[in-house]
Residue, then its C-alpha position, 0 to 999 in steps of 0.5 A: x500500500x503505497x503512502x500520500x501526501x495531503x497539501x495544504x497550499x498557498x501558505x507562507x513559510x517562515x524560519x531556517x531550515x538544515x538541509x540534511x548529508x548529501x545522498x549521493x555522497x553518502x551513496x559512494x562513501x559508505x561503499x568506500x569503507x569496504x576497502x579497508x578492514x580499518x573502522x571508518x566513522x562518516x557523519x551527516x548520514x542522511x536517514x533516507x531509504x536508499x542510504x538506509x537500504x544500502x547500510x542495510x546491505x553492507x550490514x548483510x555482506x558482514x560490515x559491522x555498523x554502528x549507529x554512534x550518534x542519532x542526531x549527528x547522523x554518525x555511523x561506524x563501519x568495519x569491514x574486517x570480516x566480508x561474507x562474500x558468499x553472500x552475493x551469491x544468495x537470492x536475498x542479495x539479488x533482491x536487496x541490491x537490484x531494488x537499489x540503484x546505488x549498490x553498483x559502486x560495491x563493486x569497485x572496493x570488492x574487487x580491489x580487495x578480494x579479487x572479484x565482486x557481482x551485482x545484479x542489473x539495478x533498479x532505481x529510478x523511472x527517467x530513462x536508460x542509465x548505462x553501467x559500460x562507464x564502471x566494467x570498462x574501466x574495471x577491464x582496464x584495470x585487467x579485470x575480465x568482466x561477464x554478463x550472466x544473461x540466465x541469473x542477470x547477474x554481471x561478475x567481474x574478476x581479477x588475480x590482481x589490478x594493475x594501473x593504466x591511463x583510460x579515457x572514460x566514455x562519459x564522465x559519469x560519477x558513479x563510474x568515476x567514483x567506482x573505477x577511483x575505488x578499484x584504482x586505490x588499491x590497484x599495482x602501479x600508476x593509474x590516471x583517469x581522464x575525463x573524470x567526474x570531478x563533482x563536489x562529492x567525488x572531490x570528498x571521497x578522493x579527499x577521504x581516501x587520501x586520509x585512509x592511505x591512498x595516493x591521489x592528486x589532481x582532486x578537483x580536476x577531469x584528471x586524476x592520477x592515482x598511485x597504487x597502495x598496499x592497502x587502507x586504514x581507517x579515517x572520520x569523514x563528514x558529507x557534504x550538505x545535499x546540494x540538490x536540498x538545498x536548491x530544492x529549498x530556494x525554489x520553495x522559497x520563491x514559489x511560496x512567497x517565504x522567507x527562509x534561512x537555510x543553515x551550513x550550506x557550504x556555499x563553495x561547494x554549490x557551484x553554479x546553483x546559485x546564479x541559475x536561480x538568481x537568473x530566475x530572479x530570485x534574490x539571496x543573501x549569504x551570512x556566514x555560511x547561511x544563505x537567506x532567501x527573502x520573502x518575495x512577492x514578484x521575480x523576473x527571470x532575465x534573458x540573455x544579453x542579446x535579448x534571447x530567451x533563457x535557456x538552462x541546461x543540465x551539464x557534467x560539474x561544473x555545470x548545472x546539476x540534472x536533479x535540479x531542473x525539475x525544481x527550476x521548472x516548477x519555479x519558473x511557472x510562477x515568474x515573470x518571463x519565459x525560459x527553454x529548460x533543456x534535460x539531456x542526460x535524461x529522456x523520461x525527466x520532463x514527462x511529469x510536466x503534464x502534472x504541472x499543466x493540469x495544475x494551470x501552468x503554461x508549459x510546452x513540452x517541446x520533446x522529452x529532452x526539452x520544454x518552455x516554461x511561460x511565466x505569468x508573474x502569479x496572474x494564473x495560480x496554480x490548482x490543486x489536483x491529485x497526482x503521483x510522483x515519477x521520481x525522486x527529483x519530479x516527485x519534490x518538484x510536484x510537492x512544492x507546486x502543491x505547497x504554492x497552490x490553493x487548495x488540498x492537492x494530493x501526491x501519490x507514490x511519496x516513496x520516491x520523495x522519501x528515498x532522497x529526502x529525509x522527513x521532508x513532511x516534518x521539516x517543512x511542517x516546522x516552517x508552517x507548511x501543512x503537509x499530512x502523510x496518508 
């Protein structure tokens, strides 16, 4: 029986807001601690299904986790005994295809034991997400990959790794993050180019650095990793989650509120920031708070040669994906018009018929691309019922309904609650009516 969420809209917010650990940061350092049979203590950990799916999973292959601080987020992980006959088990199979995330097992399992399966993952309903990325970079390494087509299970193994240079196809993060981990411990010299180079990758080679390895390049398309013996244990702490918090000022803008939101380590957000403020939503940095002003009007700018804007996802550090859902939903109550451009993802724009059911002027030009017209609030949105798709259009349809008149419902908030922890109750704080149903 799938849960609801019942939304009060048309309410103001007011008051600060946390944004919780980064998931998908979480998603690679809590696979890092395979690597080493040393205890690691990460903090931040968002308690959300996919990261609390994965712990889950560790706990099953024998990591010893310890939940040492409720509200810190603070969890130990030693890996000193692995039970790898556990991927050979139908509970595996189910546990680590339901989650998408479980893929980057696999890197830290082969460069410490030799070898490592995962079945074909599930996860998220917007559009095809290769693996070549990850097996291509493993054989690399000289590792022998296989794809069982009987069990759909892909296996890959190797007496031992040795660095090289690779180009990777496509500068995926979970593909560099799992090739990194598989490197640290392989013989020799390995240098990756066309690297992902996001914040959260920066965080794990930082990580991994402490445990022993020998990375340099950090925070470039080009990393070069020298071979290690083996890791140690270290302490780490995520990253805020940056998709969060640009999830928090497009709330903001939509609903008319004044937030504050806390420790956003602004440095890291990239270009987040100044899309929305394209959009013409006003913020002010205190500290390491960023206030976002309650604001009944927002203009969205157009180019320097008068031409519409155009905000397109980009490989870091360009825009990320997960946040044109957020930026679309926004731009449906400003002034002016903007070309939202989804190219990783085939599938993200189709819940923009949602949005048009609610009364926004959207044109769904194919399903990479759609223009949103801003009426300046002359046309509020209407409360319907809906379901939410995915993680990122599930939030994106929350906040249309939390600017909308009336009760709206949104079905299938499971989506919502494996990338947002409590989303319900922390907004609530800030004088939102959200009920779960």
């Amino acid at each position: 029986m799938s849960n609801s969420f019942e939304v009060t809209g048309g309410l103001q917010l007011h008051g600060e807001i946390t944004p919780q650990g980064a998931k998908n940061e979480a998603l690679q350092i809590i696979c890092a601690t395979l690597l080493t049979p040393g205890k690691v203590t990460i903090r931040n950990i968002p308690d959300i299904r996919d990261v609390n799916k994965l712990i889950e999973l560790l706990r099953n292959l024998g990591v010893e986790v310890e939940q040492t601080g409720v509200l810190k987020g603070e969890f130990t992980f030693c890996a000193s005994d692995i039970r790898l006959d556990f991927l050979d088990t139908p509970e595996f199979k189910k546990q680590a295809a339901s989650l998408r995330g479980s893929i980057m097992i696999v890197g830290p399992l082969l460069a410490r034991f030799g070898k490592a399966r995962i079945p074909r993952p599930g996860g998220d309903k917007i559009g095809r997400r290769r693996l070549d990325t990850h097996f291509i970079g493993f054989q690399n390494l000289g590792a022998t990959f296989d794809f069982n087509s009987q069990d759909n299970f892909y296996n890959v193994s190797a007496s031992k790794l040795k660095g090289c240079y690779m180009l990777l196809d496509e500068a995926s993060v979970t593909g560099t993050a799992n090739i990194i981990m598989a490197a640290v411990l392989a013989e020799g010299r390995t240098t990756i180019y066309n690297a992902a180079c996001e914040p959260y990758i920066q965080q794990l080679c930082n990580m991994l650095n402490r445990m022993g390895a020998n990375i340099s390049g950090i925070g470039s398309n080009l990393l070069h990793i020298e071979g290690v013996k083996a890791l140690h244990g270290t302490e780490h702490k995520l990253l805020p989650d940056m998709i969060e918090i640009g999830s928090f000022i497009g709330l903001a803008a939509m609903t008319r509120s004044e937030i504050t939101i806390k420790e956003v380590e602004y440095r890291h957000l990239g270009i987040i920031p100044d899309v929305f403020k394209r959009l013409g939503i006003k913020m002010e940095l205190c500290g390491d708070d960023l206030f976002i002003p309650g604001q009944e009007f927002y203009e969205i700018e157009s180019f320097i040669d008068g031409s519409i804007l155009t905000v397109a996802d980009a490989i870091w550090p360009g825009f990320t994906p997960d946040l044109l859902s957020v930026v679309l939903v926004t731009a449906t109550q400003a002034n002016g018009t903007v070309l939202i451009h989804q190219k990783m993802f085939e599938s993200r724009l189709f819940f923009v018929d949602k949005l048009i059911d609610m009364g926004a002027q959207i044109i769904l030009c194919d399903p990479h691309r759609a223009t949103v017209i801003g009426l300046n609030r002359k046309f509020p949105l209407r409360a319907i019922q809906m379901t939410s798709p995915d993680i990122r259009a599930g939030v994106a349809l929350l906040i249309a309904a939390l600017s909308a008149k009336g009760k709206s419902v949104i079905h299938n908030i499971e989506q919502i609650d494996r990338g947002y922890q409590r989303i319900d109750e922390r907004l609530n704080a800030l004088g939102a009516r959200i009920v779960r149903i």
